[in-house]
SETOR-411359 format. One line per 10 residues: number of its first residue (from 0); their letters; for each residue y, x, z of C-alpha. Coordinates in Angstrom, 3 decimals. Example, Ala and Ser with C-alpha at 12.3 -4.5 7.8 and 13.67 -1.06 7.14 Angstrom:
0) as) -4.500,12.300,7.800 | -1.060,13.670,7.140
This chain:
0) xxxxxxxxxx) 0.000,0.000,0.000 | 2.527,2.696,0.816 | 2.363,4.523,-2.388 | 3.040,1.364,-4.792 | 4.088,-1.895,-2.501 | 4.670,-4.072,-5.372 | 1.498,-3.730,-6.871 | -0.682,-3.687,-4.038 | 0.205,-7.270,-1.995 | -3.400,-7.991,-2.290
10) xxxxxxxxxx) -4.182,-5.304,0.295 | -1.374,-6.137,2.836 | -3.048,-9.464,2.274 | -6.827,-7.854,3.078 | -4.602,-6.040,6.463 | -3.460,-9.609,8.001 | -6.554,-10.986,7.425 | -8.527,-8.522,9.572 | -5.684,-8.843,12.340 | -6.391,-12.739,12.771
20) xxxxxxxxxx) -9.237,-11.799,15.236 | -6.830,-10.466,18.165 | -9.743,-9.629,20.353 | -11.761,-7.291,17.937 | -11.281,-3.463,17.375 | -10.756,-4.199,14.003 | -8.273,-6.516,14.454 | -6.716,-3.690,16.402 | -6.793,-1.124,14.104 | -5.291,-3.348,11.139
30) xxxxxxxxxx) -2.569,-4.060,13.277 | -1.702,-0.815,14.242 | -1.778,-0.076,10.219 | 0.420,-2.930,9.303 | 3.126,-1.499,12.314 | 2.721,1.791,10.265 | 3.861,0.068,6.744 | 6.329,-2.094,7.846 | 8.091,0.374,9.868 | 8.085,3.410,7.926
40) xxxxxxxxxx) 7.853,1.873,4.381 | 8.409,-1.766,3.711 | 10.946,-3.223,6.010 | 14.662,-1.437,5.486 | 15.961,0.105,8.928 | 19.508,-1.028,8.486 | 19.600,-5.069,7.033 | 17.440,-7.715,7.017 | 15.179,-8.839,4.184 | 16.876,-11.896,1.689
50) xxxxxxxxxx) 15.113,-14.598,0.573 | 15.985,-15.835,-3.383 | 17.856,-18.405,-1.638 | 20.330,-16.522,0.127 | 20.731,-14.155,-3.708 | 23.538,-15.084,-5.747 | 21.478,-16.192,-8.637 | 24.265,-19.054,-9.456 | 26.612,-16.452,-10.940 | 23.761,-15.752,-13.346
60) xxxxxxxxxx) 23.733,-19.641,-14.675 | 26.045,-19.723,-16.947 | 25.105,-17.085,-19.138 | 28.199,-14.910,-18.772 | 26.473,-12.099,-16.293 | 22.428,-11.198,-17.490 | 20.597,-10.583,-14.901 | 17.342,-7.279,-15.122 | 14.070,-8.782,-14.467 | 13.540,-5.311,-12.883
70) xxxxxxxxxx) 15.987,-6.880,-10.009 | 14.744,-10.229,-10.353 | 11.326,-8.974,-9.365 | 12.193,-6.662,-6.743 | 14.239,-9.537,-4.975 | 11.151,-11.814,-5.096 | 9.223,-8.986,-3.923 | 11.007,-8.784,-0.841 | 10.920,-12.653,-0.510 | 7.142,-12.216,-0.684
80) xxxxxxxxxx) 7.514,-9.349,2.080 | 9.372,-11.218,4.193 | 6.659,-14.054,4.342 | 4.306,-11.791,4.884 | 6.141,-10.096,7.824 | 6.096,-13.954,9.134 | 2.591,-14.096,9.220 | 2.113,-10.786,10.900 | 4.306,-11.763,13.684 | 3.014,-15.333,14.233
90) xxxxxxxxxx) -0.709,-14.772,13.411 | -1.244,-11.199,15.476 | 1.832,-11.038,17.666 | 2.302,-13.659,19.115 | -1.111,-15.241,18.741 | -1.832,-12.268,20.928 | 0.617,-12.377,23.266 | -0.580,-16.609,24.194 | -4.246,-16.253,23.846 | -5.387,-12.357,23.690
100) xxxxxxxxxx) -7.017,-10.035,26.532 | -4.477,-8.059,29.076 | -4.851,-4.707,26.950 | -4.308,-6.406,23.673 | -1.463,-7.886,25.289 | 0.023,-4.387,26.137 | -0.509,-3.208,22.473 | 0.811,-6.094,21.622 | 4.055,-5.847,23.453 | 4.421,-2.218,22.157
110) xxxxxxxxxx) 4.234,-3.038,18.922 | 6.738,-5.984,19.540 | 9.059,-3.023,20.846 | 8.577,-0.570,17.937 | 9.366,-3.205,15.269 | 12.713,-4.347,17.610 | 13.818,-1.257,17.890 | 13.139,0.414,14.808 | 14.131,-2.982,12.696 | 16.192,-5.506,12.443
120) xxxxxxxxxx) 14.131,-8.028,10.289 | 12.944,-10.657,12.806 | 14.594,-9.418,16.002 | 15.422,-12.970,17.554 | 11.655,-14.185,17.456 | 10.701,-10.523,18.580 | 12.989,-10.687,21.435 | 11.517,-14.373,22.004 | 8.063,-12.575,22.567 | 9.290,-9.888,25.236
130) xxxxxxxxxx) 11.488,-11.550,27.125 | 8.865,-14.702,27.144 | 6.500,-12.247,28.869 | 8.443,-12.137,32.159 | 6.711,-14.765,33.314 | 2.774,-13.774,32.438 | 0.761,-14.883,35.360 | -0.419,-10.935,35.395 | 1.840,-8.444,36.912 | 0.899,-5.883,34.761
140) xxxxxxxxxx) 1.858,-8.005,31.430 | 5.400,-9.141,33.030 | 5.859,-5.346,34.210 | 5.329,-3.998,30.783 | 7.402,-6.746,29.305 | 10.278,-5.494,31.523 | 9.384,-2.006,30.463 | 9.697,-2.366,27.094 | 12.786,-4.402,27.313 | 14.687,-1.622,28.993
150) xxxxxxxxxx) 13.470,0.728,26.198 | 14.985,-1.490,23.868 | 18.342,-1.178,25.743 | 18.145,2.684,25.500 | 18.303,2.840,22.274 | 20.273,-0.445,21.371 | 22.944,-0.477,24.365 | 24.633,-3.109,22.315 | 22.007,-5.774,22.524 | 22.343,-5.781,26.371
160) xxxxxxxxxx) 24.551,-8.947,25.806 | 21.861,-10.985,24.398 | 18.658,-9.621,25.878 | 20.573,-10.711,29.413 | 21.615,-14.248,27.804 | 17.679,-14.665,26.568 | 16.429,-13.883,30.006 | 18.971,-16.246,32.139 | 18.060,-18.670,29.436 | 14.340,-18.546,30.591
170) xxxxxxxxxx) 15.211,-18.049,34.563 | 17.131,-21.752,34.157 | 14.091,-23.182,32.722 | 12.345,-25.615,34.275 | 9.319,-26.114,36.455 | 9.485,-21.902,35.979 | 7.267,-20.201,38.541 | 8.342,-18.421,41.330 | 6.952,-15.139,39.857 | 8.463,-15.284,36.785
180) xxxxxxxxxx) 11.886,-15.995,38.462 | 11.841,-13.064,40.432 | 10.679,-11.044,37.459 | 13.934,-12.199,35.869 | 15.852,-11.795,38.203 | 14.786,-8.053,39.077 | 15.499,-7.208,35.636 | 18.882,-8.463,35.454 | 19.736,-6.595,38.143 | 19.007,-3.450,37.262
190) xxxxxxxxxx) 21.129,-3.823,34.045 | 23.439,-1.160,33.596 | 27.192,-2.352,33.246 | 30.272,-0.717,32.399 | 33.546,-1.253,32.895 | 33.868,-2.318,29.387 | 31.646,-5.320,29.726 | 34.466,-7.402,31.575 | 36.737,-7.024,29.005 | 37.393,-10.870,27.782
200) xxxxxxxxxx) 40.304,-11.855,25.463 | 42.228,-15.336,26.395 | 41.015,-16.704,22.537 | 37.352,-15.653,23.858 | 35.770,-18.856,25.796 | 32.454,-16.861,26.482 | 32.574,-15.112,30.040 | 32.073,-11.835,30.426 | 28.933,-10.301,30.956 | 29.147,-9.199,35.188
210) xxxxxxxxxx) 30.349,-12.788,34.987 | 28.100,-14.643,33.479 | 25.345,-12.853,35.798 | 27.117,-13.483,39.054 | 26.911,-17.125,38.051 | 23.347,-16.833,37.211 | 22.588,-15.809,40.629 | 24.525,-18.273,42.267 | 23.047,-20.772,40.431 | 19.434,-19.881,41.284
220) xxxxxxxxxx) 20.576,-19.937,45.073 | 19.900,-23.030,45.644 | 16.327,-22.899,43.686 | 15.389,-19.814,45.893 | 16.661,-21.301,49.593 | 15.854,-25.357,49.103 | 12.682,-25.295,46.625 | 11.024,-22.356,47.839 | 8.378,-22.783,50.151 | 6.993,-19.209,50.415
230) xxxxxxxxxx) 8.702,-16.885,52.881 | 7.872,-13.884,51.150 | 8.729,-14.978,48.179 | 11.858,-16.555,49.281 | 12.759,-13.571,50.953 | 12.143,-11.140,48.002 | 14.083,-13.341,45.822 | 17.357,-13.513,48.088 | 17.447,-9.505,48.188 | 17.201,-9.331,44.268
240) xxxxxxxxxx) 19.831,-11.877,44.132 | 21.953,-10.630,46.661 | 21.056,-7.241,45.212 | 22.535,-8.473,41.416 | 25.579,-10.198,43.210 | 26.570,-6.674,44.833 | 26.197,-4.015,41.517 | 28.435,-6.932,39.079 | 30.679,-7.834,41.317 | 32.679,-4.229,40.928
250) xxxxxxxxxx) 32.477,-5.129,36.949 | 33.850,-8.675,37.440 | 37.627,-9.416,35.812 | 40.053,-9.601,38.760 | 40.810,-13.022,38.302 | 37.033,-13.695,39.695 | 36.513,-11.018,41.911 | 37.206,-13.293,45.023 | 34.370,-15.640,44.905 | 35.796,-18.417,46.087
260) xxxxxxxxxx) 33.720,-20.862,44.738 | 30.565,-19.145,46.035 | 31.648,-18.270,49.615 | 29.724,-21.145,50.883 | 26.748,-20.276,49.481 | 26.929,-16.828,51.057 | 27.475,-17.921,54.478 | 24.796,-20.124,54.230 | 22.220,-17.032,53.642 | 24.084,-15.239,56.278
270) xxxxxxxxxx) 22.858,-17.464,58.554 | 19.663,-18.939,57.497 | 18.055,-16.381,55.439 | 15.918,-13.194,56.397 | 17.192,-10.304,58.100 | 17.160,-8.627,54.481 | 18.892,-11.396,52.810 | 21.123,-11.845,55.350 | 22.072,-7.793,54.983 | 22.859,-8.159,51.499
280) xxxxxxxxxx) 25.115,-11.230,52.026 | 27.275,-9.318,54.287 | 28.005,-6.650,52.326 | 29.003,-8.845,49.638 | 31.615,-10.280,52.171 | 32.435,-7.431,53.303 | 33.778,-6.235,50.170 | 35.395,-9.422,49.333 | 36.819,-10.189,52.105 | 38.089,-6.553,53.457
290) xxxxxxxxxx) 38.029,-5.204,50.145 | 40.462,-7.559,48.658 | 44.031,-6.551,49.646 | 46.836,-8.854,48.501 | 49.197,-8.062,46.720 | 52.827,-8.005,48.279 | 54.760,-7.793,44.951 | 54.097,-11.269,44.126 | 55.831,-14.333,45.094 | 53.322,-15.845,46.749
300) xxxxxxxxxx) 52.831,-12.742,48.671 | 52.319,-14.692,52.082 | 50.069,-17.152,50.885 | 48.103,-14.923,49.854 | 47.964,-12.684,53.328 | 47.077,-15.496,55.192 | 44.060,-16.549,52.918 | 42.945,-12.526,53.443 | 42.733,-13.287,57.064 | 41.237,-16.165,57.121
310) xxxxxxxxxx) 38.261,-14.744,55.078 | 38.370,-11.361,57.808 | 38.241,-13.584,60.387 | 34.962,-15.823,58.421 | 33.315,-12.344,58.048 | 33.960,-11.091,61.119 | 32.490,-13.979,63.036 | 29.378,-14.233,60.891 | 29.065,-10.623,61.767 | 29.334,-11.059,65.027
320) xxxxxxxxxx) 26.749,-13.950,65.302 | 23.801,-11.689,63.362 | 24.705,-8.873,66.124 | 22.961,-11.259,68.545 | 19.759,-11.671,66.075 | 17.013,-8.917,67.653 | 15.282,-9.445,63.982 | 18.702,-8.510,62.152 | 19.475,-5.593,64.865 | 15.982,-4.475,66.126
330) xxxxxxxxxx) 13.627,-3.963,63.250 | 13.559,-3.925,59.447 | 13.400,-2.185,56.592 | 17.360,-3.211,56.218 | 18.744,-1.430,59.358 | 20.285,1.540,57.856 | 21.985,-0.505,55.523 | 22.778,-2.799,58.210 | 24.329,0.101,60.646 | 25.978,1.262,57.477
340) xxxxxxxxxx) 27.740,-2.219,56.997 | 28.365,-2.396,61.035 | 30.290,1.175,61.171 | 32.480,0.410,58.335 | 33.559,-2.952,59.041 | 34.314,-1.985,62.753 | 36.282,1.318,61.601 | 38.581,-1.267,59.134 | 39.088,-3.196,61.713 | 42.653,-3.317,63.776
350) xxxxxxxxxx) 41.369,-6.209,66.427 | 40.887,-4.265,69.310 | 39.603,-6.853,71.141 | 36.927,-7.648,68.515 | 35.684,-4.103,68.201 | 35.345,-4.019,71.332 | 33.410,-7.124,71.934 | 30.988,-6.086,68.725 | 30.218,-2.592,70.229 | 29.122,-4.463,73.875
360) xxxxxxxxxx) 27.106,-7.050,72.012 | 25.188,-4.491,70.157 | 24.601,-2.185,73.362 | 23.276,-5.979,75.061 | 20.583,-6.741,72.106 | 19.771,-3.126,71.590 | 19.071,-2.075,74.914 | 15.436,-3.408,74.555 | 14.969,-1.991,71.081 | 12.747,1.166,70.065
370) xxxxxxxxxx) 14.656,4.517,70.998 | 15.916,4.921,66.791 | 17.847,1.945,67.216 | 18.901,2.739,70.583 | 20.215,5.879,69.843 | 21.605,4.557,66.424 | 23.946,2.510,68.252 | 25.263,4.983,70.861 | 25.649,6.839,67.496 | 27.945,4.469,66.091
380) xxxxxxxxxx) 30.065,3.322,68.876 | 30.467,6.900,69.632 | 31.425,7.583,65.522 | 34.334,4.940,65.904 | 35.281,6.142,69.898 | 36.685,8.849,68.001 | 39.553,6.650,66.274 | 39.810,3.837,69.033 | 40.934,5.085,72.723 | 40.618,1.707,74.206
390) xxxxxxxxxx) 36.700,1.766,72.999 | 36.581,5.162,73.896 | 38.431,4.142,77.335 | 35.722,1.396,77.487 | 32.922,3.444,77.009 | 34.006,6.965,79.237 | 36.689,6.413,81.841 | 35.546,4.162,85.247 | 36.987,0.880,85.614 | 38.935,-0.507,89.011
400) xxxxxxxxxx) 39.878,-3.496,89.982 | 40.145,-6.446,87.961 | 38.759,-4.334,84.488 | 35.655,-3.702,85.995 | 34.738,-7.233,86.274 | 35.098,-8.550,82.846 | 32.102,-9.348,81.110 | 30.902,-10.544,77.804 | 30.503,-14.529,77.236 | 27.973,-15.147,75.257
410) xxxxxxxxxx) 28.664,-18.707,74.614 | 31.706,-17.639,72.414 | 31.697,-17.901,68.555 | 35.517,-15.920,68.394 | 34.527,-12.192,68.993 | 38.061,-11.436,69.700 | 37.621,-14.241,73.117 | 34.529,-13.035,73.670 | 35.437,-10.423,76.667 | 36.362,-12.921,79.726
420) xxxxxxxxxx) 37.231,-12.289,83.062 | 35.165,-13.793,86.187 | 37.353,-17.419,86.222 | 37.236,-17.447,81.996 | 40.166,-16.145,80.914 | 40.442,-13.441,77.727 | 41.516,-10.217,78.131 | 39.885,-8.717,75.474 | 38.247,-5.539,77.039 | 34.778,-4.788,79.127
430) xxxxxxxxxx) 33.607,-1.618,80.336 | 30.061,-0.550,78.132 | 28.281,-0.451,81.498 | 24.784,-0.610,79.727 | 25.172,3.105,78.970 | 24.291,3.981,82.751 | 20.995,2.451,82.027 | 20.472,4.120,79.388 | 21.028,7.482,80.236 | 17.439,7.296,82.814
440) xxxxxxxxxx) 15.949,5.887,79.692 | 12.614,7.726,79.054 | 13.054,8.981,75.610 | 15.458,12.115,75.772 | 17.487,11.634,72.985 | 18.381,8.363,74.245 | 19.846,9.628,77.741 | 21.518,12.051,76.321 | 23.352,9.763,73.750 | 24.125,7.514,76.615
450) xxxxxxxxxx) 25.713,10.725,78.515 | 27.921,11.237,75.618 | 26.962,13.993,74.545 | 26.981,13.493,70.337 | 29.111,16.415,69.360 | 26.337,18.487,68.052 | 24.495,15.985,66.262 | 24.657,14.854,62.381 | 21.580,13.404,61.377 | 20.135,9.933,61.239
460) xxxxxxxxxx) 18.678,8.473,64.305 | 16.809,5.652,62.734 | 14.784,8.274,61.062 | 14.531,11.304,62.972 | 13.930,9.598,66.572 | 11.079,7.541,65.027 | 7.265,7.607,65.524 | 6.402,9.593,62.134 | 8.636,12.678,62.641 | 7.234,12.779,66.134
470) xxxxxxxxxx) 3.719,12.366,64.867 | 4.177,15.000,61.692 | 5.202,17.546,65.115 | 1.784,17.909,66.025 | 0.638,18.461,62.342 | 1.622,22.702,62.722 | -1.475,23.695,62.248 | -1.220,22.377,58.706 | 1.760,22.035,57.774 | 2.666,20.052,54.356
480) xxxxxxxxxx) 4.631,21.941,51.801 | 6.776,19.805,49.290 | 5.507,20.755,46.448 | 6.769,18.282,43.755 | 10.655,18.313,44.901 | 11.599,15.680,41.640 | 13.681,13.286,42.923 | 12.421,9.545,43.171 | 12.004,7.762,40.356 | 15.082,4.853,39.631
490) xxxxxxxxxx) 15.635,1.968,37.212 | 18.732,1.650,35.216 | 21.003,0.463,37.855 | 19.848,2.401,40.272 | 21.630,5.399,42.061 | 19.597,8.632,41.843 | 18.534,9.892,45.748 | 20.177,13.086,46.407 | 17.689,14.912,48.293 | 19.750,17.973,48.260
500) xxxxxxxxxx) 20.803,18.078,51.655 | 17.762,17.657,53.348 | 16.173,20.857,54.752 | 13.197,21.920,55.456 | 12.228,22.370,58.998 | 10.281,25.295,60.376 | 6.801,24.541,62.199 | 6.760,24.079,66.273 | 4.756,26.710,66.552 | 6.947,29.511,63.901
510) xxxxxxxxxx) 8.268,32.462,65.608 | 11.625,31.706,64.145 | 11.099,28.498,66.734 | 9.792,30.028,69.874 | 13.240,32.862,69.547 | 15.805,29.075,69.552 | 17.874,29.985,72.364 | 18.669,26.212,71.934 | 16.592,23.292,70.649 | 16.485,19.176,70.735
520) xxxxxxxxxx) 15.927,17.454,73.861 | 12.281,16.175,71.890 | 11.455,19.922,70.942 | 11.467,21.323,74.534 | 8.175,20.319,75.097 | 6.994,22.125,71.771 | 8.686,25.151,72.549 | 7.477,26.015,75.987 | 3.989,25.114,74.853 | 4.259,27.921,72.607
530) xxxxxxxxxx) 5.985,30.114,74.306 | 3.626,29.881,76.882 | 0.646,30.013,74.514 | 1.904,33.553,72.605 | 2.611,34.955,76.275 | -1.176,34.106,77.427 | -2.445,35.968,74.175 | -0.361,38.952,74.529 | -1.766,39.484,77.756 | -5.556,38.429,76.168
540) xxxxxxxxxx) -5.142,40.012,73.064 | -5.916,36.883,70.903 | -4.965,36.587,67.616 | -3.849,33.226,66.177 | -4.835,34.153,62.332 | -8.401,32.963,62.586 | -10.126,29.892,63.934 | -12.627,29.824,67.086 | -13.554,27.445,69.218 | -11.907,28.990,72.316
550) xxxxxxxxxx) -8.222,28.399,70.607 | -8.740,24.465,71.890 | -8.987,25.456,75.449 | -6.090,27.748,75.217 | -3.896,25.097,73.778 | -5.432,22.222,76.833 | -3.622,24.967,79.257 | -0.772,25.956,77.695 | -0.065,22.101,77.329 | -0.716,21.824,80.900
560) xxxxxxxxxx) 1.714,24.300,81.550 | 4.323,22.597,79.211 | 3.860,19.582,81.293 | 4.357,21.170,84.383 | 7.557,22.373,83.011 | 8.828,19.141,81.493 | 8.564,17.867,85.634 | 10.625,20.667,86.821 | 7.770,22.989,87.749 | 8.085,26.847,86.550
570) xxxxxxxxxx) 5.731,28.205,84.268 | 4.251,31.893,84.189 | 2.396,31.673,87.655 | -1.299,32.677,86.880 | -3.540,31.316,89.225 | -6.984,33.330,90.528 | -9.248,30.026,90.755 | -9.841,26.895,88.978 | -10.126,25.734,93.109 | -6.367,27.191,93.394
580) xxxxxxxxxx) -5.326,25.399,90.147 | -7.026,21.724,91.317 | -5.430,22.277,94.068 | -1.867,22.423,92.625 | -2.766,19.883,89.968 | -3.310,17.500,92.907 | -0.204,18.191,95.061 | 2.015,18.140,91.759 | 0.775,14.516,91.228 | 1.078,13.404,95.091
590) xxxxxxxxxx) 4.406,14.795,94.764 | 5.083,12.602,91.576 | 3.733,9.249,93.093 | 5.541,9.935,96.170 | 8.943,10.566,94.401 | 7.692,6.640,92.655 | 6.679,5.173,95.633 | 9.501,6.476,97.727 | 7.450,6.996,100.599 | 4.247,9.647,101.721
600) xxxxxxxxxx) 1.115,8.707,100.896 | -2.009,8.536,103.329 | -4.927,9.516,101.352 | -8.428,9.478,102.649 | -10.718,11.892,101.509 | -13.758,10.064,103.100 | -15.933,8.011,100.452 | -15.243,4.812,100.902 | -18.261,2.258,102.279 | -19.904,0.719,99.638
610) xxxxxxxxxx) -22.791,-0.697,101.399 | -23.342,-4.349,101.129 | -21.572,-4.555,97.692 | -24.642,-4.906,95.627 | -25.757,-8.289,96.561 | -21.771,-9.998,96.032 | -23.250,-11.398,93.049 | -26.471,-12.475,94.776 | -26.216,-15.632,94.998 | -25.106,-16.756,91.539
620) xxxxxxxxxx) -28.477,-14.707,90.806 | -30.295,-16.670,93.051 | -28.668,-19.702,91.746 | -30.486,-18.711,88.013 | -33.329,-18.554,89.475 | -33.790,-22.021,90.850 | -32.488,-23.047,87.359 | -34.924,-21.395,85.758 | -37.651,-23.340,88.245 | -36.551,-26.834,87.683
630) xxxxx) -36.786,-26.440,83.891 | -40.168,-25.161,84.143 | -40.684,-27.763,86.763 | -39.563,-30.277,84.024 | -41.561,-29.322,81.145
């Protein structure tokens, strides 16, 4: 066919034949040799093909103009090829794409995505067939949909337009399943937009493309809070929403970058969707409603600094309210964008009074949290002590008299009236006395937060006080090298993770380690343990290059003596007996239980009497027994 396509229809004709079959090699094969022809020999890369219909063969009528039947046959030609290309696309493609096994499906969709992006004949039924393929019950058909989509949009950036028109045409569908909304939804998301794409003349009635997507969303609100009955599901979909809302709303024209008409909607998922949801939602707000400075050169200048208030004080209090949520504060996958959110909006705030209130609120539903988000918040209300004297009054100097009874009200929507003294009244301050509890909390880092001491530290507690970097502490003997340092990969939208300024840390038990003159509060157990363990071997001559069994017992005593240590004991003492070392095991723990108890302890060394405890349970025994009787008695 390639070397003489006019002559040889008859064996494109034998090729779509053997492709009718979409579940056969064969059919396979012939497809994958009729993507071949049309893309690199019939099918012109830069127009689409013309029917005789659409030729100007009326100019030819009259007799004035002749017209070559060399032309005349090449036009019908590529009516004939153009027919042909129908059939391929209806009988294989799309046949295959309704009715055809999940790796014909994929072949399918790649040839689909080769012929769209290397032609233009047939695009909008080609685009039909991708974009239709969102919603395949299999994940792996809707993923490669998606997939090839975005290909598509590498090489055509212009067709972004209409691929994100075809899809929010198929999202607003009806009876659409829940999986093939969210597919929709994730890829419209992750669309990348420009500054360029809110560009909208006043003769244009079309909106713009950030637009037109931030009323998608909002649209589908309702569909994902009201008709969703799946939690999961209903949670997934308000973060991809909320997700879309935030990366176009930077894009939108300024005339709609308020949102009025959507605030509702957003409240409404502050406070009745999941903690993630809920996240998202807020820092939307937040950049409407402290983003959005008026502007004082206008007229209406005053009108419009009042309606900026009154959406700070809407955000403010719907921030306030999730501060008392243990699910929002506590837990989640969302907390460091949540902290994030919580540190800016109290450092652009100029209510005293509210920041104030906000930072004891969070210290009253944190203080029963894991240590990460303990320490996390003593963090942050340190962070903005540093710009705020009266927090940093609040939180460091020792209240007398009437300021050292004022207490938080709970019952108070307005965080600005939250702080109340003993008969009710406002006065918009209250000591942080929860930070004397935790400074005897357990966990080191925690107490030493609490005691204010922060200066040093520049890392991120939700992640380095957690259970994992603990657990990966005890790991030295193998420690994991990062071998494959590529960063993660991201979707189109998606801002690449700069992993650049995380460093490696050395092994507990390096000798770089063991010289520290100075290490975390969580390390100082480490460090003695293996201090303690190289002094022991120095005096043993052990070397720590090879493996024996005897290395276990050396590092059960060297932990002993790191525990001693961590209670305030010396180490280095070497005792001449195990009886000598039992006997300062024991009086270390009587010493411990009597600093608990708060009193000496009278311990007996007798054995206690056990005689007469074997037949307690005698008589239930004896009570079987005569059970056991009667039913024999009865048979």
């Amino acid at each position: 066919v390639s070397t003489d396509p006019v002559h040889k229809l008859h064996a494109l004709d034998g090729l779509l034949s053997m492709a009718t079959n979409p579940n056969t090699r064969m059919a396979q094969m012939a497809a994958e040799a009729l993507e071949d022809l049309f893309l690199r020999t019939l099918l012109p890369p830069e127009r689409k093909l013309l029917s005789l219909h659409q030729r100007p063969l009326h100019l030819y009528q009259d007799g004035n103009k002749t017209l070559s039947p060399r032309i005349l046959l090449l036009w019908r030609f590529e009516e004939m090829l153009q027919e042909k290309y129908n059939v391929f696309l209806n009988q294989y493609l799309l046949h295959t794409l309704q009715n055809g096994l999940d790796v014909n499906k994929i072949s399918a969709l790649r040839t689909a995505s080769a012929l769209l992006r290397g032609v233009p004949e047939g695009e909008a039924q080609l685009l039909g067939m991708l974009v239709n393929k969102l919603g395949d019950p299999s994940k792996k058909i809707a993923a490669g949909a998606g997939h090839e989509l975005r290909l598509v949009l590498e090489q055509h950036a212009n067709m972004q337009t209409v691929i994100a028109r075809e899809v929010q045409q198929l999202a607003h569908r009806p009876h659409l399943s829940p999986r093939a909304l969210y597919n929709c939804i994730i890829f419209l998301n992750q669309l990348q937009l420009t500054a360029n794409d809110n560009t909208n003349t006043e003769k244009q009635t079309a909106l713009s493309l950030p637009a037109s997507l931030v009323n998608t969303y909002f649209c589908l609100f309702e569909v994902a809070v009201q008709k969703q009955k799946d939690e999961g599901l209903k949670s997934r979909l308000l973060s991809a929403l909320l997700t879309g809302v935030n990366r176009a709303h930077p894009y939108l024209p300024e005339q709609d970058k308020d949102l009025e008409q959507h605030m509702d909607s957003l409240y409404r998922v502050v406070h009745t969707g999941p903690p993630s949801a809920t996240t998202q939602a807020l820092m939307l707000l937040f950049h409407v409603a402290i983003g959005s400075h008026p502007n004082d050169d206008k007229d209406d200048s005053n009108k419009k600094t009042q309606q900026y208030k009154m959406r700070q004080d809407r955000f403010y209090r719907a921030l306030y309210a999730t501060l008392a949520l243990p699910s929002v504060v506590a837990s989640g996958k969302h907390l460091t964008m949540y902290f994030n959110l919580l540190y800016k909006a109290m450092k652009h705030d100029d209510n005293t009074s509210r920041v104030n209130a906000m930072a004891k609120r969070l210290l009253c539903t944190t203080i029963h949290a894991t240590p990460p988000v303990m320490a996390a918040s003593l963090f942050l209300i340190d962070e903005i002590a540093k710009t705020r004297e009266e927090l940093k009054s609040c939180l460091v100097d020792v209240a007398q008299g009437e300021r050292a009874m004022a207490v938080l009200d709970a019952t108070k929507r307005q965080p600005e009236a939250a702080l109340v003294n003993p008969i009710g009244e406002s006065v918009g301050y209250a000591h942080l006395w929860e930070t004397s509890l935790l400074a005897n909390h357990y966990h080191p880092s925690v107490g030493k937060f609490a005691s204010g001491n922060v200066e040093n530290y520049s890392g991120d507690p939700l992640r380095d006080f957690s259970l994992a970097p603990f657990l990966d502490k005890f790991a030295y003997r193998n420690p994991k090298t990062n071998k494959n340092n590529n960063k993660r990969g991201e979707s189109i939208a998606e801002r690449q993770r700069n992993n650049a300024a995380e460093a490696q840390q050395l092994p507990v038990n390096h000798p770089s380690f063991l010289e520290k003159d100075h290490v975390n509060e969580q390390d100082e157990f480490f460090q003695t343990f293996f201090v303690e363990r190289a002094r022991r071997d120095e005096i043993k001559g052990v070397v720590r290059n090879k493996t024996n069994a005897d290395e276990n017992e050396e590092e059960d005593e060297a932990f002993d003596i790191a525990e001693n240590f961590t209670t305030g004991q010396t180490f280095g003492q070497d005792w001449e007996s195990d009886s000598e070392e039992e006997a300062f095991v024991d009086s270390l723990a009587e010493k411990l239980i009597e600093d608990a108890a708060g009193a000496e302890m009278d311990l007996d060394d007798e054995d206690p009497d056990m005689e007469g405890w074997d037949d307690m349970y005698a008589g239930e025994a004896e009570g079987d027994d005569e059970d056991a009787f009667m039913d024999k008695v009865d048979d």
